[in-house]
PyMOL Python script that loads the backbone (N, CA, C, O; Angstrom):
from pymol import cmd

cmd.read_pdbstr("""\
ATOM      1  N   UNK A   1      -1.397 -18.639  15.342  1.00  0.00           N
ATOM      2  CA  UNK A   1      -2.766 -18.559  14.869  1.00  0.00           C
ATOM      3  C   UNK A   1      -2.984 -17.202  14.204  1.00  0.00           C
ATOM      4  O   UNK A   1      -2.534 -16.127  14.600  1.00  0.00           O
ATOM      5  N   UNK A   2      -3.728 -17.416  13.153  1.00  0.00           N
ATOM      6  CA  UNK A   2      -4.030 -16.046  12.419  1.00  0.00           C
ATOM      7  C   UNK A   2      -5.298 -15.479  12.671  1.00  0.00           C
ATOM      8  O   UNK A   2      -6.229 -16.278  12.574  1.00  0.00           O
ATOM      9  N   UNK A   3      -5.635 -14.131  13.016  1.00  0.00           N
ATOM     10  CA  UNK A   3      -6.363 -14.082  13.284  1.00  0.00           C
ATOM     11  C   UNK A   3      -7.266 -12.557  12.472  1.00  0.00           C
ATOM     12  O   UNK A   3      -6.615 -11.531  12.275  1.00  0.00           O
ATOM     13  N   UNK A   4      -8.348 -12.611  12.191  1.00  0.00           N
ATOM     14  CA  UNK A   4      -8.744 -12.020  10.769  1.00  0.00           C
ATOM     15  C   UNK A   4     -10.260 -11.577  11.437  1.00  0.00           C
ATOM     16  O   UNK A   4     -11.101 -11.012  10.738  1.00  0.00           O
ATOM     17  N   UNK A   5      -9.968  -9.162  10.822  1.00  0.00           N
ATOM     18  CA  UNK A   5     -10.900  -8.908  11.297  1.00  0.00           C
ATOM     19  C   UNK A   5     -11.316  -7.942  10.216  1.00  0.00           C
ATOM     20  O   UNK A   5     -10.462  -7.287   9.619  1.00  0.00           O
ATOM     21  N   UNK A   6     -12.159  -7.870  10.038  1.00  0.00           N
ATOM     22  CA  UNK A   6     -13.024  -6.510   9.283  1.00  0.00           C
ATOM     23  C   UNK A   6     -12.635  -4.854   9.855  1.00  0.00           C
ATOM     24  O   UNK A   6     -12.903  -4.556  11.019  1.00  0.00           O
ATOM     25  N   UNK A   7     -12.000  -3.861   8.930  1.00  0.00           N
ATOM     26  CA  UNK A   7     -11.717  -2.925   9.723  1.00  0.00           C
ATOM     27  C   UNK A   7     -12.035  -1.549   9.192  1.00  0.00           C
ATOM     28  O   UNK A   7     -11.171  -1.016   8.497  1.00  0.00           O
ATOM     29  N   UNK A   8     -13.037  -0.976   9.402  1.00  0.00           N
ATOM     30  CA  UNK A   8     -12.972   0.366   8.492  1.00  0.00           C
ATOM     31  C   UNK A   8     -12.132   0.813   7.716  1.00  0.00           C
ATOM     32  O   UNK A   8     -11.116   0.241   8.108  1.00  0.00           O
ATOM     33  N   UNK A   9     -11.818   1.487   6.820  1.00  0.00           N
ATOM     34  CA  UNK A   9     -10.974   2.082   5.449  1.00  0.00           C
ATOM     35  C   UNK A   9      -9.871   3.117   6.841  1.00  0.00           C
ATOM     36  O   UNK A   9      -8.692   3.044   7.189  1.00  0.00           O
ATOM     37  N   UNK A  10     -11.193   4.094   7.313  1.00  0.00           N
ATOM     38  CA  UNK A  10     -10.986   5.491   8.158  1.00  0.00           C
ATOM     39  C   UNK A  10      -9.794   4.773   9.310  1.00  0.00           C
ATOM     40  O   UNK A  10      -8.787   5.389   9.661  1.00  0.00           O
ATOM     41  N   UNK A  11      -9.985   3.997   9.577  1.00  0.00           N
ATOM     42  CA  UNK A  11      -8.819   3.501  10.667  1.00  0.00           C
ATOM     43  C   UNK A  11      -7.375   2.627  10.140  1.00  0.00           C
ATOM     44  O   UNK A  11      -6.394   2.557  10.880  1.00  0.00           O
ATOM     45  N   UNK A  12      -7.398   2.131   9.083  1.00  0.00           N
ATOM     46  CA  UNK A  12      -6.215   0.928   8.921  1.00  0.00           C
ATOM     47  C   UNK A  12      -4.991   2.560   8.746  1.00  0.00           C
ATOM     48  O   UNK A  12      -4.942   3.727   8.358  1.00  0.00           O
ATOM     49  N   UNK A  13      -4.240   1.484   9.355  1.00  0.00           N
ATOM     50  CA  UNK A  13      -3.218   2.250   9.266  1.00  0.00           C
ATOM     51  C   UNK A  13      -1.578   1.494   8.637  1.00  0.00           C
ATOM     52  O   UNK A  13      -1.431   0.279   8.777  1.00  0.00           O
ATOM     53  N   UNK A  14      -0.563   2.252   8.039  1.00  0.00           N
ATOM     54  CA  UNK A  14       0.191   1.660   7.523  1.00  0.00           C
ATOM     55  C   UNK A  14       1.379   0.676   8.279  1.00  0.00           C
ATOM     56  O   UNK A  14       1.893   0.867   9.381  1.00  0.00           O
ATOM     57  N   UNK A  15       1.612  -0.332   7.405  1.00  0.00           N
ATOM     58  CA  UNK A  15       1.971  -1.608   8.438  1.00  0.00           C
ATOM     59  C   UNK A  15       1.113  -2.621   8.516  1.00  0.00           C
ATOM     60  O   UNK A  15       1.676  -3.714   8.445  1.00  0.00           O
ATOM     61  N   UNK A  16      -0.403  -2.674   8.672  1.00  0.00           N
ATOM     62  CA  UNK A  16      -1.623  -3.493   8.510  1.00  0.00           C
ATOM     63  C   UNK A  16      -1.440  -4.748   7.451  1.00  0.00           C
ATOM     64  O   UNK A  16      -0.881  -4.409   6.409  1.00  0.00           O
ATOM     65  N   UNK A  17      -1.708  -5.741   7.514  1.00  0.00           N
ATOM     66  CA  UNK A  17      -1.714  -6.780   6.637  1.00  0.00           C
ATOM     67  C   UNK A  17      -3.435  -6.825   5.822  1.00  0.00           C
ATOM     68  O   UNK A  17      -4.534  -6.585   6.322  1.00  0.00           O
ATOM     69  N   UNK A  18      -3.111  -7.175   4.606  1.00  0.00           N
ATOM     70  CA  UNK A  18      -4.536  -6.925   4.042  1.00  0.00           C
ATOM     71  C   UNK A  18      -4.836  -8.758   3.806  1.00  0.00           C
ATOM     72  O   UNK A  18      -3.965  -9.402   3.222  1.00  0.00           O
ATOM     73  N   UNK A  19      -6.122  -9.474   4.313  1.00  0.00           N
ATOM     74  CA  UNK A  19      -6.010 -10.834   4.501  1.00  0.00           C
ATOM     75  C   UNK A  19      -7.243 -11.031   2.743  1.00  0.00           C
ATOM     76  O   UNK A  19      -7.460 -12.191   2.391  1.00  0.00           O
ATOM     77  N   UNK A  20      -7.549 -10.472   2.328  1.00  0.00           N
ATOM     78  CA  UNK A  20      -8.332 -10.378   1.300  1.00  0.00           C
ATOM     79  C   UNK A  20      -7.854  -9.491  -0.030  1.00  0.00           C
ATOM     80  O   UNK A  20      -7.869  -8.261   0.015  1.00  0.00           O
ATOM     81  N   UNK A  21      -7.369 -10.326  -1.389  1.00  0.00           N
ATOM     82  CA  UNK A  21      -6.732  -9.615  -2.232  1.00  0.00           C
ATOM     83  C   UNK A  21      -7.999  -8.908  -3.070  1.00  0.00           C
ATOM     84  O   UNK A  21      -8.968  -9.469  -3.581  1.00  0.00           O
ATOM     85  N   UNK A  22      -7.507  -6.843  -3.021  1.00  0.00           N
ATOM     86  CA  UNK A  22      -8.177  -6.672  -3.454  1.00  0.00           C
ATOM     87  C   UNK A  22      -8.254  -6.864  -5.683  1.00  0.00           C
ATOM     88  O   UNK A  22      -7.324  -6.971  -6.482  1.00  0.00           O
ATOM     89  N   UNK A  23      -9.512  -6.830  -5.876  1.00  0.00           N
ATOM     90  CA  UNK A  23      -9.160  -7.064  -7.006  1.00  0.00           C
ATOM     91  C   UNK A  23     -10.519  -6.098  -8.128  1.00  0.00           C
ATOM     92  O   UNK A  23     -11.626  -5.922  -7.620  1.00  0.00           O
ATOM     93  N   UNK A  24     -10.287  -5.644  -9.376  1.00  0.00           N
ATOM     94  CA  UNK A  24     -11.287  -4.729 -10.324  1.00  0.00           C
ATOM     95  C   UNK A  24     -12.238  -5.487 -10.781  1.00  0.00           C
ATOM     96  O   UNK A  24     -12.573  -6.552 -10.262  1.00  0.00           O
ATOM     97  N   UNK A  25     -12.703  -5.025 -11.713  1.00  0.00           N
ATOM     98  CA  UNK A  25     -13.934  -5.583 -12.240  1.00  0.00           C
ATOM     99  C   UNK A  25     -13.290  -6.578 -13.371  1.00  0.00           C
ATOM    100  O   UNK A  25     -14.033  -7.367 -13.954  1.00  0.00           O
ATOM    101  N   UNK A  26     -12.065  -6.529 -13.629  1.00  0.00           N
ATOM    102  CA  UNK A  26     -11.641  -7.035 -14.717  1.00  0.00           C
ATOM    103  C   UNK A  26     -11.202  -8.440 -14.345  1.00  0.00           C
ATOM    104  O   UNK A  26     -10.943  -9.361 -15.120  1.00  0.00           O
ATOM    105  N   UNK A  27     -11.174  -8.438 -13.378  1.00  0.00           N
ATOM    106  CA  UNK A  27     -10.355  -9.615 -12.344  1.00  0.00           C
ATOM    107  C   UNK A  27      -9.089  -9.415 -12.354  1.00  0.00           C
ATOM    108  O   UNK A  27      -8.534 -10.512 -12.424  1.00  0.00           O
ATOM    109  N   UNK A  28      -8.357  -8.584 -12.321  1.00  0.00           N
ATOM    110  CA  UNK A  28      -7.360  -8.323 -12.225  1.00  0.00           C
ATOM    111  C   UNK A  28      -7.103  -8.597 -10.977  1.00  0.00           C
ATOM    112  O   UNK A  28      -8.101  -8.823 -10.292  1.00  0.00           O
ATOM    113  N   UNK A  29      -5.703  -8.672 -10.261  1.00  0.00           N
ATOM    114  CA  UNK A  29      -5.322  -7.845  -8.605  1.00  0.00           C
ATOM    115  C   UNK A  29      -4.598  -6.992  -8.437  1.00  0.00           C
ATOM    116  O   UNK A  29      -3.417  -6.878  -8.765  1.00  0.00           O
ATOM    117  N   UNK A  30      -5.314  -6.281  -7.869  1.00  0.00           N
ATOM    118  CA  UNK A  30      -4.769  -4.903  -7.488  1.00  0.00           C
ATOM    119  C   UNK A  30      -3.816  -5.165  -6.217  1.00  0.00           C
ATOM    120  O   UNK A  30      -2.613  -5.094  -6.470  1.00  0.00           O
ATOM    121  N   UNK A  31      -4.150  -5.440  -4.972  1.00  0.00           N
ATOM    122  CA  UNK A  31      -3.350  -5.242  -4.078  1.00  0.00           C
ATOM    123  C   UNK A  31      -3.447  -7.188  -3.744  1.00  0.00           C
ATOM    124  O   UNK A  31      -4.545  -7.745  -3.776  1.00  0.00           O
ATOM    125  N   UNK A  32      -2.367  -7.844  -3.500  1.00  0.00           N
ATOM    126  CA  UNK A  32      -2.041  -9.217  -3.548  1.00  0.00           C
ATOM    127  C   UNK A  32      -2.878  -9.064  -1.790  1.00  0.00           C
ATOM    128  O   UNK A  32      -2.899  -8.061  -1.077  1.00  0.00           O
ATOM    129  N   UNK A  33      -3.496 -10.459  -1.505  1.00  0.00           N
ATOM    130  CA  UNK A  33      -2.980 -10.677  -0.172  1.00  0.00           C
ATOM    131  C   UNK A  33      -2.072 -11.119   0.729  1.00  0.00           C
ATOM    132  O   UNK A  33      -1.303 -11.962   0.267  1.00  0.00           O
ATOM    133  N   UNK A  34      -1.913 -10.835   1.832  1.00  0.00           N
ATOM    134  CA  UNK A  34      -0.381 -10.677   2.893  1.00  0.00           C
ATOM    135  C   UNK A  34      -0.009  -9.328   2.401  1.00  0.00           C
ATOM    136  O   UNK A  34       0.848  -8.822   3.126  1.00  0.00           O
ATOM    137  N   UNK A  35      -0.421  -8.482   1.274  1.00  0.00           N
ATOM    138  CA  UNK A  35       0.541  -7.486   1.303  1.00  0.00           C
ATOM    139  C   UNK A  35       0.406  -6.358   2.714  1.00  0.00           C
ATOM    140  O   UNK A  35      -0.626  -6.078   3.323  1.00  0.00           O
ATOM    141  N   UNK A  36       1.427  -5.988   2.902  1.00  0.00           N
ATOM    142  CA  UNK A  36       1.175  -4.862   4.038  1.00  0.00           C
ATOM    143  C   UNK A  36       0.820  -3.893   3.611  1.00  0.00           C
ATOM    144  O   UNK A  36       0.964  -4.001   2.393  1.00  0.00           O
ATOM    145  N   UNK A  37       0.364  -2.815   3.875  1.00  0.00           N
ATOM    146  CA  UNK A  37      -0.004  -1.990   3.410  1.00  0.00           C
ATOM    147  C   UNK A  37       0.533  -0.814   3.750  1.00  0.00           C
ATOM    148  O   UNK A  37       0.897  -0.505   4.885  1.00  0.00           O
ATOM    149  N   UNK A  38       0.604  -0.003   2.568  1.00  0.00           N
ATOM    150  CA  UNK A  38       1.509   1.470   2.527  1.00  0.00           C
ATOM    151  C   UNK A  38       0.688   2.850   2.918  1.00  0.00           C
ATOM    152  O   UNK A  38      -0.487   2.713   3.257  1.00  0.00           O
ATOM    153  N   UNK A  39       1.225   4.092   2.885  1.00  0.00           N
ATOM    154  CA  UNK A  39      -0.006   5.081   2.742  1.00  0.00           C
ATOM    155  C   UNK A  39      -0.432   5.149   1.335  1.00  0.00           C
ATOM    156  O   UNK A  39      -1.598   5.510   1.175  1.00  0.00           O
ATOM    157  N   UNK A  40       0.275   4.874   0.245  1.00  0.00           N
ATOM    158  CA  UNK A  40       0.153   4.647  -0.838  1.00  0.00           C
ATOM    159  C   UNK A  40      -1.228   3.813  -1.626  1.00  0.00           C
ATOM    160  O   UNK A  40      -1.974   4.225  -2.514  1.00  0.00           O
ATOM    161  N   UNK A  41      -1.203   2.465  -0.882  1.00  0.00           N
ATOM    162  CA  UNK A  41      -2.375   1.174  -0.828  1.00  0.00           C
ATOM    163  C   UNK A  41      -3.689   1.974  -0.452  1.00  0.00           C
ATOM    164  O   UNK A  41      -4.802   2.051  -0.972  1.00  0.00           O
ATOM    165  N   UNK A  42      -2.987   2.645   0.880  1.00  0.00           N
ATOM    166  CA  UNK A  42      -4.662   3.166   1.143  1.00  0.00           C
ATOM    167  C   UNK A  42      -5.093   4.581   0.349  1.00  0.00           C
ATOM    168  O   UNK A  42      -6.101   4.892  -0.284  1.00  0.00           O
ATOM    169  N   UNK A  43      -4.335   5.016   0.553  1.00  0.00           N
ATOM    170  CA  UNK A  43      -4.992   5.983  -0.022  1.00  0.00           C
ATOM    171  C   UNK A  43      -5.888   6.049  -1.440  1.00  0.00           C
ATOM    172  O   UNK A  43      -6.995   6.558  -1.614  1.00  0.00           O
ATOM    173  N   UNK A  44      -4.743   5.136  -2.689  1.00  0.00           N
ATOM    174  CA  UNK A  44      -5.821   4.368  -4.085  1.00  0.00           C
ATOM    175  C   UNK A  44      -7.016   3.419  -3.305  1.00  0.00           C
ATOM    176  O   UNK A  44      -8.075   3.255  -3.911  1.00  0.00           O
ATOM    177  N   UNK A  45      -6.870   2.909  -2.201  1.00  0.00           N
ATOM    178  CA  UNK A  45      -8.496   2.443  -1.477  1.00  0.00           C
ATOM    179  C   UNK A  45      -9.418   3.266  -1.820  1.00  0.00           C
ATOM    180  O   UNK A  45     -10.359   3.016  -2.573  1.00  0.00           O
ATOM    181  N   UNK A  46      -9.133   4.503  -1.159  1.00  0.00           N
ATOM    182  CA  UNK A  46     -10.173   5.449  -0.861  1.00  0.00           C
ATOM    183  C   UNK A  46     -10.592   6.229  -1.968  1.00  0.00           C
ATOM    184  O   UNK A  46     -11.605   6.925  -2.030  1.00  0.00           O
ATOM    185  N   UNK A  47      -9.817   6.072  -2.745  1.00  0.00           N
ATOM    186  CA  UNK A  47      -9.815   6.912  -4.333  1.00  0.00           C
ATOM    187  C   UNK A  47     -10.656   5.334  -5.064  1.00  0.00           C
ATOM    188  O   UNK A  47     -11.094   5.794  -6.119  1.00  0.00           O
ATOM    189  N   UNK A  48     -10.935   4.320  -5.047  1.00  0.00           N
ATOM    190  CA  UNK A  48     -11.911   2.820  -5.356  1.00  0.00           C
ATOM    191  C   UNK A  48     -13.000   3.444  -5.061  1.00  0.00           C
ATOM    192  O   UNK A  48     -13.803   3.756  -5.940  1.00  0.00           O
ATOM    193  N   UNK A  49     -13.280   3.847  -3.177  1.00  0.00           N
ATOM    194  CA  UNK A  49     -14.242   3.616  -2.768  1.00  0.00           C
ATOM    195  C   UNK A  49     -14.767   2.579  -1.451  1.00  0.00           C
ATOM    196  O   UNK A  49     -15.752   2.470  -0.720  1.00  0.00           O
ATOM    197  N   UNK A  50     -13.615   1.998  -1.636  1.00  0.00           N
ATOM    198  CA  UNK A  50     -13.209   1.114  -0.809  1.00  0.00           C
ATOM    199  C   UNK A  50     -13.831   1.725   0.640  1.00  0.00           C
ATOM    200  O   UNK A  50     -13.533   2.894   0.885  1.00  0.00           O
ATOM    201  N   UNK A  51     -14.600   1.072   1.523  1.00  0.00           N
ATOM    202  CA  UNK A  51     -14.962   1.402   2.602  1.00  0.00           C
ATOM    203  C   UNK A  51     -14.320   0.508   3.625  1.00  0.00           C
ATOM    204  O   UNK A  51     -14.222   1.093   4.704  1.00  0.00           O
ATOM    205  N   UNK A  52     -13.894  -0.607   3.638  1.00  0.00           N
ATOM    206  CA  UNK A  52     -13.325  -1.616   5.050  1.00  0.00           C
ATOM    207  C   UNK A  52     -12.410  -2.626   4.065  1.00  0.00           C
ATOM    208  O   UNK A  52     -12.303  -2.668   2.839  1.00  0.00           O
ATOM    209  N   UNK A  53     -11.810  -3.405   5.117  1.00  0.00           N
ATOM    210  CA  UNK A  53     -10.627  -4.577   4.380  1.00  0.00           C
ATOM    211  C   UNK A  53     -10.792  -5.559   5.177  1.00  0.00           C
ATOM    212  O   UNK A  53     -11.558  -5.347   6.117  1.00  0.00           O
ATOM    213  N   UNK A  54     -10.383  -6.430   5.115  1.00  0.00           N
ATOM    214  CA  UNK A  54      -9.834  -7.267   6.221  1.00  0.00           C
ATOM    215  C   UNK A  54      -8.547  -6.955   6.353  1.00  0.00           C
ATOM    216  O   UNK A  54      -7.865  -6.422   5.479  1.00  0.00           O
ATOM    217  N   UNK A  55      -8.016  -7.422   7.938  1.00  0.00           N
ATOM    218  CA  UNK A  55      -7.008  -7.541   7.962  1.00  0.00           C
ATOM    219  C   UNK A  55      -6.596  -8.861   8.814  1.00  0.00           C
ATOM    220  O   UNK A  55      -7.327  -9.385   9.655  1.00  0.00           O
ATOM    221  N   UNK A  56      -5.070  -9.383   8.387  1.00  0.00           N
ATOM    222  CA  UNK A  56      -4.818 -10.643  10.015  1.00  0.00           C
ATOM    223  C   UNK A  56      -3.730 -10.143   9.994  1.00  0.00           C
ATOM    224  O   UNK A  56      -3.055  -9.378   9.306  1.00  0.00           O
ATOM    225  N   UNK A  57      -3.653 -11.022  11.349  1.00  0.00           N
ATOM    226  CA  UNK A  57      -2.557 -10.901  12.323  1.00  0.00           C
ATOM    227  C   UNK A  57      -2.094 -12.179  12.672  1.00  0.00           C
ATOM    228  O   UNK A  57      -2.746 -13.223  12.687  1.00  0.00           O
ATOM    229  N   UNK A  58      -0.822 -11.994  12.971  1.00  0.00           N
ATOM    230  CA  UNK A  58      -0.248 -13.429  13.751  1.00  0.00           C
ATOM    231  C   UNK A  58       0.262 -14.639  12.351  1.00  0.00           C
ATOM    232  O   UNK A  58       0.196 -14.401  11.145  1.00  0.00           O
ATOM    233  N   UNK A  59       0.689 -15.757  12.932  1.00  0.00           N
ATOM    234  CA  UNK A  59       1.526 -16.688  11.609  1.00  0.00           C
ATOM    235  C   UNK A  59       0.445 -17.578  12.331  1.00  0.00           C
ATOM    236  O   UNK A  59      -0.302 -17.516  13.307  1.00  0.00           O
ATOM    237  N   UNK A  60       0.827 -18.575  11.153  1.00  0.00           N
ATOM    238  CA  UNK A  60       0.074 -20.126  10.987  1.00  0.00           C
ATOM    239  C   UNK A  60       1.322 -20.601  11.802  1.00  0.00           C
ATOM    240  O   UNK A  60       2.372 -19.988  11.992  1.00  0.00           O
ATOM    241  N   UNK A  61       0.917 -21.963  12.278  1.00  0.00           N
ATOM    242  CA  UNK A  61       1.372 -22.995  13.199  1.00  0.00           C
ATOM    243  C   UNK A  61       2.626 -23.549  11.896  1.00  0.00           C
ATOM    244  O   UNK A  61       2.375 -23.616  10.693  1.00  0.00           O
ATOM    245  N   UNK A  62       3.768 -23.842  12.455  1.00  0.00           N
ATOM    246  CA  UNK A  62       4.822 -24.196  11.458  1.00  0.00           C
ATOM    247  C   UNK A  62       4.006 -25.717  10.775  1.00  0.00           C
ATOM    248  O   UNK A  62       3.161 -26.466  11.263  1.00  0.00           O
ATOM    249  N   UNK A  63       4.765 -25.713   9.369  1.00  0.00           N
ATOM    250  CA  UNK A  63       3.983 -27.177   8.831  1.00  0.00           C
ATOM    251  C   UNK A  63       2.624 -26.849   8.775  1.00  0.00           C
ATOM    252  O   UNK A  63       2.021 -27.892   8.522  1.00  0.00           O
ATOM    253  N   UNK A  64       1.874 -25.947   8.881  1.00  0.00           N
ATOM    254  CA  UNK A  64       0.556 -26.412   8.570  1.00  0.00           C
ATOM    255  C   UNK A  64       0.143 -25.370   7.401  1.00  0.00           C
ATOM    256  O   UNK A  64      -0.880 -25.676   6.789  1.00  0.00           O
ATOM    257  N   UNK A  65       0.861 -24.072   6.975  1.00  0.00           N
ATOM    258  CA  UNK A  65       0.479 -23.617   6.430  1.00  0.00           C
ATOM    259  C   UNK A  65      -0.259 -24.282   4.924  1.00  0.00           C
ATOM    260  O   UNK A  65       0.332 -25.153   4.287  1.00  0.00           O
ATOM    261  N   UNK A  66      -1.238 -23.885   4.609  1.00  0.00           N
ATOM    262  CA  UNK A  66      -2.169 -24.761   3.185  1.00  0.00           C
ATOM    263  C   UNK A  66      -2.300 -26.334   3.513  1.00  0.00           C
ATOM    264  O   UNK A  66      -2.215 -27.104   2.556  1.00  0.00           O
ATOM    265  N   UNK A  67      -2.461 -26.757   4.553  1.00  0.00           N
ATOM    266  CA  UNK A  67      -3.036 -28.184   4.803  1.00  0.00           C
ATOM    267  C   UNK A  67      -3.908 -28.161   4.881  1.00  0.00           C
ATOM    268  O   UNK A  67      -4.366 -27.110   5.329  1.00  0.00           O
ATOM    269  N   UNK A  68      -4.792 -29.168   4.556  1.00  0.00           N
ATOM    270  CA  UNK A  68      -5.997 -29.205   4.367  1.00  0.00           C
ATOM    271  C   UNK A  68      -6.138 -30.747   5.596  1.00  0.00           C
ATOM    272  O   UNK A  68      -5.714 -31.894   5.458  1.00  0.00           O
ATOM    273  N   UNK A  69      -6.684 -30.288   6.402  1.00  0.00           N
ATOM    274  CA  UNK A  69      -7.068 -32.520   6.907  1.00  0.00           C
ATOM    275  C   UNK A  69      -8.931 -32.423   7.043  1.00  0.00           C
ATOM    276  O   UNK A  69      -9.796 -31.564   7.214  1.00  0.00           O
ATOM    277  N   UNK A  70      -8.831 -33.764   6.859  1.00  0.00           N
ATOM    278  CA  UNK A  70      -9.728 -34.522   6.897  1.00  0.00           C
ATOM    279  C   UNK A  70     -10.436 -35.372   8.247  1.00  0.00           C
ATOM    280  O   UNK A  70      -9.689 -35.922   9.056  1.00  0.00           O
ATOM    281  N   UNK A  71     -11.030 -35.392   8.311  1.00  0.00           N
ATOM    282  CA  UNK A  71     -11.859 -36.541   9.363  1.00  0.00           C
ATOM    283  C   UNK A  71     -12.523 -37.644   8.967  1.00  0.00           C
ATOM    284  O   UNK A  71     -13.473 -37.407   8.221  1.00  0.00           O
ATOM    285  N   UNK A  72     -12.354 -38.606   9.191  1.00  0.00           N
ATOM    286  CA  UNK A  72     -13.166 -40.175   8.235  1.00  0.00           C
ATOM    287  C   UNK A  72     -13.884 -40.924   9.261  1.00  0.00           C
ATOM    288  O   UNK A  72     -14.490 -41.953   8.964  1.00  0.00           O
TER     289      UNK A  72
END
""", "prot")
cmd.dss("prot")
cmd.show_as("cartoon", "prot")
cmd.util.cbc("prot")
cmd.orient("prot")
């Protein structure tokens, strides 16, 4: 199970998974999501402005990753 939290800028530390890709005004992406993050990542955060991220933890259940089900 993955599990996904909001975390101040001031605390993530390197190793952290980022669960939200960040991205500019251009729509570009800057940092993909799943990427882990470097001191590098954060630090251009904080040079954005960037105040919090998400982050997760943990894997999806085998086979289910991007399934979608239904109920009828």
């Amino acid at each position: 199970m993955i599990r996904r939290k909001y975390v101040p800028l001031r605390i993530v530390q390197p190793g952290m998974m980022i669960d939200q890709a960040i991205i500019d005004r251009a729509g570009r992406v800057l940092i993909a999501r799943r990427t882990r993050l470097e001191d590098f990542h954060i630090d251009a955060l904080k040079k954005m402005g960037v105040t919090g991220i998400y982050t997760c933890e943990g894997t999806e259940a085998a086979g289910t990753a991007g399934t979608i089900t239904e109920k009828i």
